[in-house]
C-alpha positions as CSV (number, residue, x, y, z in Angstrom):
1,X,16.6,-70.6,46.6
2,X,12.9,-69.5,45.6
3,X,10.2,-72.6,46.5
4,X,6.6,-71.8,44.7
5,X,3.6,-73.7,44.9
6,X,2.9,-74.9,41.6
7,X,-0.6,-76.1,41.8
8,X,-1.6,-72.3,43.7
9,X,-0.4,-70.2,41.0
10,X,-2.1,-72.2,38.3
11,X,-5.3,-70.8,40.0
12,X,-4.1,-67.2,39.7
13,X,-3.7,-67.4,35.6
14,X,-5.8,-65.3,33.7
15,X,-8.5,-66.5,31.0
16,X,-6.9,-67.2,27.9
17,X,-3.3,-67.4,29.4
18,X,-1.5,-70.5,28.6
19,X,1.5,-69.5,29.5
20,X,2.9,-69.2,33.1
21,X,6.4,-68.4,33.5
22,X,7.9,-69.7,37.2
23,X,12.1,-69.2,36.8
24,X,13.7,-67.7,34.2
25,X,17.5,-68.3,34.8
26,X,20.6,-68.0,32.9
27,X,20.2,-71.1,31.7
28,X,17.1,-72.8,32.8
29,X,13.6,-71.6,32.4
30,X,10.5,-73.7,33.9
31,X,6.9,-72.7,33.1
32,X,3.7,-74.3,33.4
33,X,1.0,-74.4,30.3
34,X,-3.0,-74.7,30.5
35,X,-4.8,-76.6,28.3
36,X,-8.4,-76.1,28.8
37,X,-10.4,-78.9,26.9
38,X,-10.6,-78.6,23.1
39,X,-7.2,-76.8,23.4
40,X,-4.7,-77.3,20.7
41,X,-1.3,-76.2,19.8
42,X,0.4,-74.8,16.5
43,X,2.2,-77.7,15.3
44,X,5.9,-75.8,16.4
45,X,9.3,-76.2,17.5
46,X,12.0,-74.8,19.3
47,X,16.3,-74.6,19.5
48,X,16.5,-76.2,22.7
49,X,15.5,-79.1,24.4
50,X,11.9,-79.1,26.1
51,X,10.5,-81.5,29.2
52,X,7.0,-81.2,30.0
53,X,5.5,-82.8,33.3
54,X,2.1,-83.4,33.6
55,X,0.8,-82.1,36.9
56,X,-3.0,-82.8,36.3
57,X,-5.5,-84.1,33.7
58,X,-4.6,-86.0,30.4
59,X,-4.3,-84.7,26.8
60,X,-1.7,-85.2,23.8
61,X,1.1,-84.4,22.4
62,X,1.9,-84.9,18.5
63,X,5.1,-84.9,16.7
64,X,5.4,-85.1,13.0
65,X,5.4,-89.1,13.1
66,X,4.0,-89.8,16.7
67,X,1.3,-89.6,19.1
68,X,1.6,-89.7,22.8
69,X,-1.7,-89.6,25.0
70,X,-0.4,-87.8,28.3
71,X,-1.6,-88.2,32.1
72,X,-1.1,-87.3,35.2
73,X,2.4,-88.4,36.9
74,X,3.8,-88.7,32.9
75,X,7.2,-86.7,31.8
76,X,7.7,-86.6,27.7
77,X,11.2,-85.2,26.5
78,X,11.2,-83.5,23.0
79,X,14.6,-82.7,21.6
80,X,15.8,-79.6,20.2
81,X,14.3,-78.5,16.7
82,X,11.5,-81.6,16.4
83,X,8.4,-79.8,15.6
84,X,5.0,-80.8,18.0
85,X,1.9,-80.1,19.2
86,X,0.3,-80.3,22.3
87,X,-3.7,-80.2,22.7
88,X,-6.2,-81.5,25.2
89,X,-9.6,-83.8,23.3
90,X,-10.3,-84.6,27.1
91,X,-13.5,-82.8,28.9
92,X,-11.0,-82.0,32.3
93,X,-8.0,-79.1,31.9
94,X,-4.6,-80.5,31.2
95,X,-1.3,-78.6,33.0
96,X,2.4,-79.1,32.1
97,X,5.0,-78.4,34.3
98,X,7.6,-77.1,31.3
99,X,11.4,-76.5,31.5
100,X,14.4,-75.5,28.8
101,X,17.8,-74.9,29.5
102,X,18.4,-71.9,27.0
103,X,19.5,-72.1,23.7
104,X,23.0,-71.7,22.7
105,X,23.8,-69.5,19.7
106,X,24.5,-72.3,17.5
107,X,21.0,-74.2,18.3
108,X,19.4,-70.7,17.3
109,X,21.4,-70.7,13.9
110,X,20.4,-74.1,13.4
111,X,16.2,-73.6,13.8
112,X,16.8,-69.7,11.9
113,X,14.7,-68.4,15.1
114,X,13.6,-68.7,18.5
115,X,10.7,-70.8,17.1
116,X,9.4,-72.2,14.3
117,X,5.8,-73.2,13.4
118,X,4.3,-74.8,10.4
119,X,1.8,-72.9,8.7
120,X,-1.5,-74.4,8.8
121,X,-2.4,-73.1,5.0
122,X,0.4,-73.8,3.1
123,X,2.9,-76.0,4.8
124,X,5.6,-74.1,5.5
125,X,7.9,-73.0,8.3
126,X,7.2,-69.7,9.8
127,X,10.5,-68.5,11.7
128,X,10.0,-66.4,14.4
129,X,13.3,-64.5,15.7
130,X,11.8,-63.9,19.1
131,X,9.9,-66.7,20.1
132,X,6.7,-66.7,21.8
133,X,5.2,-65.4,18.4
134,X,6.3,-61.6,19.4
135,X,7.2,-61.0,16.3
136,X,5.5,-61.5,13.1
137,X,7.5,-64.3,11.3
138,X,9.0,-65.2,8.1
139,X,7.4,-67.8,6.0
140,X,10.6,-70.3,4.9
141,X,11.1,-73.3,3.1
């Protein structure tokens, strides 16, 4: 067993960071993301199922044909391959607790890449092989 203390890490992260990876397991992997006010995200998805927590603050998270407004104590599921974004209009930080069971090879197949974002200029699906935008993408569709 490892026990961590979510809340004291988030203090450690580093400016600009959204990103803080806490387990990475075979087949689980649980982060926490920052959104400092004004944030927003790519409009994206991913090949596996996603869960995000939300520790403290409020903000939003967007699908292609939904809008939640997120707080404090709230959990929003977002299934495998459904493209959103999440982004914080509020004048307080937002944090997500985040976790993913890995993708199976067949999920992966099915979304062309680790991740997928829309492309804010034309439209279109940018694949990305590696996820995380580590790799430079392929414009699609």
């Amino acid at each position: 067993m490892e026990l961590k203390n979510v809340l004291e890490l988030a203090k450690e992260r580093k400016k600009g960071q959204r990103r803080m990876d806490l387990f990475r397991r075979e087949n689980l992997e649980t982060w926490i993301l920052f959104f400092p006010p004004g944030d927003v995200q790519i409009m994206h998805n991913h090949p596996s199922d996603r869960t995000y927590y939300v520790l403290t603050g409020r903000g939003v998270m967007k699908g292609r044909n939904e809008t939640h407004e997120l707080s404090a104590g709230q959990i929003i599921s977002i299934p495998a391959h459904e493209f959103y974004e999440g982004s914080n209009p509020f004048d307080e930080p937002m944090i997500l607790l985040g976790n993913s069971h890995k993708a199976t090879p067949e999920d992966v197949a099915k979304a062309g890449g680790q991740r997928n974002e829309i492309d804010d200029k034309t439209g279109k699906r940018i694949i990305y092989q590696h996820g995380g935008g580590r790799d430079m993408g392929v414009l699609a569709d």
